[in-house]
N, CA, C and O atoms as CSV, one atom per row, in Angstrom:
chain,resi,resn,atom,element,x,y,z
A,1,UNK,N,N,0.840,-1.167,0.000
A,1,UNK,CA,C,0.000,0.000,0.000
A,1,UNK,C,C,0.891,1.237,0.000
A,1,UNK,O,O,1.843,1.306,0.778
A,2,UNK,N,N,0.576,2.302,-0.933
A,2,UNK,CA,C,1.527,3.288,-0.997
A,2,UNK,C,C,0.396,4.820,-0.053
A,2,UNK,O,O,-0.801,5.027,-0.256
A,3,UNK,N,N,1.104,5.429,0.690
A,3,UNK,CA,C,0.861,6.399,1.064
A,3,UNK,C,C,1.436,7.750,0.907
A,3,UNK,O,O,2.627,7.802,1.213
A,4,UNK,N,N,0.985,8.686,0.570
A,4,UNK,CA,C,1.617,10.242,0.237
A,4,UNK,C,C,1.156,11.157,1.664
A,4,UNK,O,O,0.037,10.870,2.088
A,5,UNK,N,N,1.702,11.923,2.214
A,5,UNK,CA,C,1.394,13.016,3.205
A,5,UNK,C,C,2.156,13.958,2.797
A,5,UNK,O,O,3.345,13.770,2.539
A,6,UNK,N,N,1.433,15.348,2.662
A,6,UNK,CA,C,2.186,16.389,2.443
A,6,UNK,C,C,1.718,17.847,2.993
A,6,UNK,O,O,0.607,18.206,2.604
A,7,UNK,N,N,2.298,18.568,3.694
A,7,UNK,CA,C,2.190,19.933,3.914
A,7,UNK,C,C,2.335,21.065,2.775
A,7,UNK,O,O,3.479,21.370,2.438
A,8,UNK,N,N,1.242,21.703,2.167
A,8,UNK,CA,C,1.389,22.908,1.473
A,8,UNK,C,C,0.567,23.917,1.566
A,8,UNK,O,O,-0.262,23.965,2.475
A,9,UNK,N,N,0.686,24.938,0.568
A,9,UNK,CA,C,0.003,25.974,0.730
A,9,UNK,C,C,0.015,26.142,-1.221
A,9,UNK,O,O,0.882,25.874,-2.053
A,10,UNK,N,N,-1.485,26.744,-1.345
A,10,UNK,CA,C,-1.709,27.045,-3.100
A,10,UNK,C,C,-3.207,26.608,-2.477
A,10,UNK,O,O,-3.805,26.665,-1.403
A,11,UNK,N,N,-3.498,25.972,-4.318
A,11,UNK,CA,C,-4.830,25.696,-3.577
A,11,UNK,C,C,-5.280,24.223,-3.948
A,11,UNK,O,O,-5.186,23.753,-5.082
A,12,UNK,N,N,-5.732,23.623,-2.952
A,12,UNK,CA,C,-5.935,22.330,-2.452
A,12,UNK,C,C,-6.689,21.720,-3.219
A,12,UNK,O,O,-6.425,20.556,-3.523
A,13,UNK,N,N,-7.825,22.373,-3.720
A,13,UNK,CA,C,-8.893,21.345,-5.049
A,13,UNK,C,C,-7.940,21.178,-6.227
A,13,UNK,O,O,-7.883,20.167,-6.926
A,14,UNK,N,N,-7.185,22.294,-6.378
A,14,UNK,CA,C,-6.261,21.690,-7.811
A,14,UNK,C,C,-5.278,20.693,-7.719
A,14,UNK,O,O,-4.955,19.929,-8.628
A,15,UNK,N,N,-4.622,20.747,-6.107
A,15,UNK,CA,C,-3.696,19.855,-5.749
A,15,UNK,C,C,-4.959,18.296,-6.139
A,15,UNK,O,O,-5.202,17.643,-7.154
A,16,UNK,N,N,-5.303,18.278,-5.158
A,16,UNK,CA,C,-6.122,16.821,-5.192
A,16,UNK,C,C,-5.961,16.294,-6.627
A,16,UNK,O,O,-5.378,15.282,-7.016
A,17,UNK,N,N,-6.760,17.431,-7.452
A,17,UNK,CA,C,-7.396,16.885,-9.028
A,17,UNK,C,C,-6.291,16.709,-9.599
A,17,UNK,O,O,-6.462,16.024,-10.607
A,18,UNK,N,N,-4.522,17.187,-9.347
A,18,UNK,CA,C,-4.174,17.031,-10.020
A,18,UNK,C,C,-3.644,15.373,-9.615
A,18,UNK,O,O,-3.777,14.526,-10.498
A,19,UNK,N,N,-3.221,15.077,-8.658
A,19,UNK,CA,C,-2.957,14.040,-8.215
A,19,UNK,C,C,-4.185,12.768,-8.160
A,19,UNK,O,O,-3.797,11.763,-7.564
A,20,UNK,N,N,-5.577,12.706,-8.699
A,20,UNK,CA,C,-6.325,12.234,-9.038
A,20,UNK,C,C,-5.819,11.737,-10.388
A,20,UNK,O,O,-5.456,10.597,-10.679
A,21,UNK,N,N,-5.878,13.042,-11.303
A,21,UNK,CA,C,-5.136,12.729,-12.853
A,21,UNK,C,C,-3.531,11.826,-12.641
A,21,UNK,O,O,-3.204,11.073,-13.558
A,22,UNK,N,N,-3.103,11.887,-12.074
A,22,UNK,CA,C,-1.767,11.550,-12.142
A,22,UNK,C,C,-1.942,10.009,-12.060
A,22,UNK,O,O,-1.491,9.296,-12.955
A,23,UNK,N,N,-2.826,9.315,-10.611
A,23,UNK,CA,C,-3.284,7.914,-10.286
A,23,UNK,C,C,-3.908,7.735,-11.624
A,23,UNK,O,O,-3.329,7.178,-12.557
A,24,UNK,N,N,-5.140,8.239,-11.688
A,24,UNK,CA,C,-5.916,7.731,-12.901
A,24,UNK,C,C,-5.481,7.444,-14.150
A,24,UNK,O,O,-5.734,6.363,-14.681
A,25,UNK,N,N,-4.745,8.447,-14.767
A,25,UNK,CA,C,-3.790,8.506,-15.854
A,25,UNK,C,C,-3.095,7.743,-16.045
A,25,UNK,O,O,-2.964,7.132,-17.106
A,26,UNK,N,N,-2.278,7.553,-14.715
A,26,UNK,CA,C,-1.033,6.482,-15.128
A,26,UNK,C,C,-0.842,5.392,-15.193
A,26,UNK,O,O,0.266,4.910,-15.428
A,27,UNK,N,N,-2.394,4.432,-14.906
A,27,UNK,CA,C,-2.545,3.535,-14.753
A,27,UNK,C,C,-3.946,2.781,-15.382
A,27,UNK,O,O,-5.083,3.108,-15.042
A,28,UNK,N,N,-3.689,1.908,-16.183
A,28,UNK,CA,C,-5.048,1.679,-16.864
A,28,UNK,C,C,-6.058,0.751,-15.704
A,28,UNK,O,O,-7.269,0.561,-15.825
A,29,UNK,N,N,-5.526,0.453,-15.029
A,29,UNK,CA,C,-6.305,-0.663,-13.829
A,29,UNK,C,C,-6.770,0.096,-12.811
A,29,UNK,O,O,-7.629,-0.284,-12.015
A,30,UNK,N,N,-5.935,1.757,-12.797
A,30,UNK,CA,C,-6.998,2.068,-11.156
A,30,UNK,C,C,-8.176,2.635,-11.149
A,30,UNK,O,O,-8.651,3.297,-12.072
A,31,UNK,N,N,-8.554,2.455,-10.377
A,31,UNK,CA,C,-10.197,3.204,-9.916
A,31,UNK,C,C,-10.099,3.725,-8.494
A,31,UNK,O,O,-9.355,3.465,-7.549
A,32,UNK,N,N,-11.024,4.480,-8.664
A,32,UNK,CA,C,-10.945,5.633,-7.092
A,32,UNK,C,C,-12.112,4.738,-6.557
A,32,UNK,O,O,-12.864,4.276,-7.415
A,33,UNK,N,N,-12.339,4.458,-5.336
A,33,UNK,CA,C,-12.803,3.572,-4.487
A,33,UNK,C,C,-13.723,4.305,-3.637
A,33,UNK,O,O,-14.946,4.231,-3.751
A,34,UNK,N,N,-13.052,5.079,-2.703
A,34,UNK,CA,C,-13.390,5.967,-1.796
A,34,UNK,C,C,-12.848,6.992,-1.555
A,34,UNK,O,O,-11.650,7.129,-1.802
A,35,UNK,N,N,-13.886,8.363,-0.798
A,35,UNK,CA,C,-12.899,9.450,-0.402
A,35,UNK,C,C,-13.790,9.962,0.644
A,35,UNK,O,O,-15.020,9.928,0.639
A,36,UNK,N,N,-12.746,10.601,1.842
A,36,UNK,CA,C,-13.761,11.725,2.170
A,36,UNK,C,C,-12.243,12.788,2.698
A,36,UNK,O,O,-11.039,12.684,2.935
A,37,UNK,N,N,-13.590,14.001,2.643
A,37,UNK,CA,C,-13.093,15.106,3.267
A,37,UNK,C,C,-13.086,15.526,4.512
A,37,UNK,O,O,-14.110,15.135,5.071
A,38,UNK,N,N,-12.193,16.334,5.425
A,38,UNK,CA,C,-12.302,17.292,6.667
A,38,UNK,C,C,-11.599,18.829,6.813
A,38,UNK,O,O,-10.447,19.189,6.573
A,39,UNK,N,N,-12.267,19.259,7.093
A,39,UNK,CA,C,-12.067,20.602,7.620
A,39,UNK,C,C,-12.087,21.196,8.963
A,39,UNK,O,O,-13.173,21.075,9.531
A,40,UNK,N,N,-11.020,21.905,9.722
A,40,UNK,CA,C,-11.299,22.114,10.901
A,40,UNK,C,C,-10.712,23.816,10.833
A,40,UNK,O,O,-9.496,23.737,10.658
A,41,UNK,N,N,-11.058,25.019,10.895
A,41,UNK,CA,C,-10.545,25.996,10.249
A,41,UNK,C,C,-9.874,26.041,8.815
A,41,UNK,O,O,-10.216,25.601,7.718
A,42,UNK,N,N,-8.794,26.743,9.264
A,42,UNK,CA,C,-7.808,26.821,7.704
A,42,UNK,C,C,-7.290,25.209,7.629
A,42,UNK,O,O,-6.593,24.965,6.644
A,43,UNK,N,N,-7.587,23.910,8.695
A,43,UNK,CA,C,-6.379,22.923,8.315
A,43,UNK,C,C,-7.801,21.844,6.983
A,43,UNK,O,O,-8.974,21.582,7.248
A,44,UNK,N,N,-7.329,21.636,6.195
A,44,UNK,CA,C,-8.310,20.601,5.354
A,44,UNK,C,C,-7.307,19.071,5.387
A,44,UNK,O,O,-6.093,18.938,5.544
A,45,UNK,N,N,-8.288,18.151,5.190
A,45,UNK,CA,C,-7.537,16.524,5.005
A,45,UNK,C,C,-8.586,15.982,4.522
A,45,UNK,O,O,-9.745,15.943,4.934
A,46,UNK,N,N,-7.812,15.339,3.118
A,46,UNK,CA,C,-8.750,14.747,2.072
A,46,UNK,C,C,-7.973,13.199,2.297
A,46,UNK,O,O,-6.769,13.271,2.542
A,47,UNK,N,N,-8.575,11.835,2.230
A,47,UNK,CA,C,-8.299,10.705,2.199
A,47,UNK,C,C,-9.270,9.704,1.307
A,47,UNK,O,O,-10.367,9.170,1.465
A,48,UNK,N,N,-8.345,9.744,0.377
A,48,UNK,CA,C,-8.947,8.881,-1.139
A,48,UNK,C,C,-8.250,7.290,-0.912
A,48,UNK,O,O,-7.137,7.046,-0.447
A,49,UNK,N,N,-9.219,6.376,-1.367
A,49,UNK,CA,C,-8.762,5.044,-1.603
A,49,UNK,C,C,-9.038,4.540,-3.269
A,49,UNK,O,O,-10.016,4.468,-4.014
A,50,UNK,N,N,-7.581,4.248,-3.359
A,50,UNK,CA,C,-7.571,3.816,-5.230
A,50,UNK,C,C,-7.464,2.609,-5.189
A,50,UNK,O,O,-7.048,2.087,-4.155
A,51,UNK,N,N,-7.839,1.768,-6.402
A,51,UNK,CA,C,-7.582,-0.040,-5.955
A,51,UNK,C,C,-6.961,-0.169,-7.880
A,51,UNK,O,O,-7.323,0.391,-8.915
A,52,UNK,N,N,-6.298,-0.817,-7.673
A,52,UNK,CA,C,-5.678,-1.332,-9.133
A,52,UNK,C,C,-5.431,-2.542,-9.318
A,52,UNK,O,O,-4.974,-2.921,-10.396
């Protein structure tokens, strides 16, 4: 199982989508499984499950 964690700043829906495209794209077998979102002020955490 591969995991990514990262701290930034820009903006976060483009981060996701782009890293959506990147899984999806690069791989003819994956599919997005699950996701959810959280927000607690300024901090957000998105956790997607891909299966290939």
């Amino acid at each position: 199982m591969a995991k990514y964690e990262k701290e930034l700043s820009g903006d976060f829906d483009d981060f996701l989508g782009y890293i959506h495209q990147g899984i999806i794209g690069g791989s003819m077998s994956a599919s997005f499984e699950d996701g959810s979102d959280w927000q607690d002020g300024e901090v957000r955490v998105s956790m997607r499950v891909y299966e290939r």
